[in-house]
N, C-alpha and C positions, 0 to 999 in steps of 0.2 A: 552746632553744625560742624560738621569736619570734611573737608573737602580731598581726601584722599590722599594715595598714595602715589597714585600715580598722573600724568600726563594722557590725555586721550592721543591711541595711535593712530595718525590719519596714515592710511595707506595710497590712497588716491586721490587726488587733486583738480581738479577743473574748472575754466570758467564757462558757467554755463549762460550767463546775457549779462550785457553791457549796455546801458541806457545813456548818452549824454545829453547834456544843456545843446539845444539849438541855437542859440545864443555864442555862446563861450566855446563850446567844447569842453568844458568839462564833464568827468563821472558825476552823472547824477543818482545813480542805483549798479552795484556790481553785484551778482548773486557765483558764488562758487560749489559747485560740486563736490561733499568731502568722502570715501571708503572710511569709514571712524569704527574705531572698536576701544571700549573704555572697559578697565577692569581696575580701577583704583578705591572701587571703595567709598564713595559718595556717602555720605550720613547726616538725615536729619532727625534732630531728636526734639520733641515737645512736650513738656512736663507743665499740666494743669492742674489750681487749683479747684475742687468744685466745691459746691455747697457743704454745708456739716463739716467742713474740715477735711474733707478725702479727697483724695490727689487723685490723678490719671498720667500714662505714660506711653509714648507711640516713638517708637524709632522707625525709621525706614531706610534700609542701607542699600545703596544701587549697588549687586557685587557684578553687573556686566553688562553692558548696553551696544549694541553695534548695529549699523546698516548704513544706506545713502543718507546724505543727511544736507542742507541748504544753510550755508552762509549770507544773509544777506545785509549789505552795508548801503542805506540810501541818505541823502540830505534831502527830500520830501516827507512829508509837508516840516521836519526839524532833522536834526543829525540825528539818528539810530541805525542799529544792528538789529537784528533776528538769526534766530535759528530754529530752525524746524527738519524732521523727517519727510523725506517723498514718499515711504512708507512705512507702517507699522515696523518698529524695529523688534530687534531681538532682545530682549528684557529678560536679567532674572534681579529679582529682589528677594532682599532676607528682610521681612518685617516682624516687630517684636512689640505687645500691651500690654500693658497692665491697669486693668478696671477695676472700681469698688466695687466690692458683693453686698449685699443686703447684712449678712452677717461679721463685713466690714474685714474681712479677709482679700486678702492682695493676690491676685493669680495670677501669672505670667504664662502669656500664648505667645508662641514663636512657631513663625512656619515660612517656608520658601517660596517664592512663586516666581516659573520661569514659563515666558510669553515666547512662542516660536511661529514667523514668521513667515503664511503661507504661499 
């Protein structure tokens, strides 16, 4: 795993609901509104052993990911975060395999795939 080069840019900021304790007043659940555009280069890589002694190899490298996106911080039902998209983001990935053949030759497929956001 290598977790990039860069910082994700938020460009916009919001809060969009605030839930408190009836009780206390405290924050029970804050959810924030982020503008995020990431280009740092995310990568994970998984190298398998299989059967007969032949390996397998998948990288997948985020090289760009942006849209609305949801920060959510609650102490229901335990302390956690989340983050999720409001919608399908902008996605391009560089993925990269290498499978055994029958004849136990290694071939590496590399191809791009970018998701655009209707």
């Amino acid at each position: 795993m290598h977790l990039g080069t860069e910082f994700p840019d938020i460009k916009d900021i919001s809060v969009d609901n605030v839930k408190l304790d009836k009780k206390e007043g405290y924050i029970e659940t804050v959810s924030l509104c982020l503008d995020l555009e990431y280009t740092g280069n995310f990568m994970l890589s998984i190298d398998a052993k299989m059967k007969f002694g032949k390996a397998a190899y998948l990288s997948i490298k985020v090289k760009r990911i942006s849209g609305q996106a949801r920060l959510q911080f609650s102490r229901q039902p335990y302390t956690h975060w989340s983050f999720s998209f409001y919608t399908d983001p902008l996605l391009e990935l560089a993925v990269e395999s290498s499978l055994p053949r029958k004849t136990a030759a290694v071939k590496y497929h590399q191809f791009d795939y970018i998701s655009h956001s209707l």
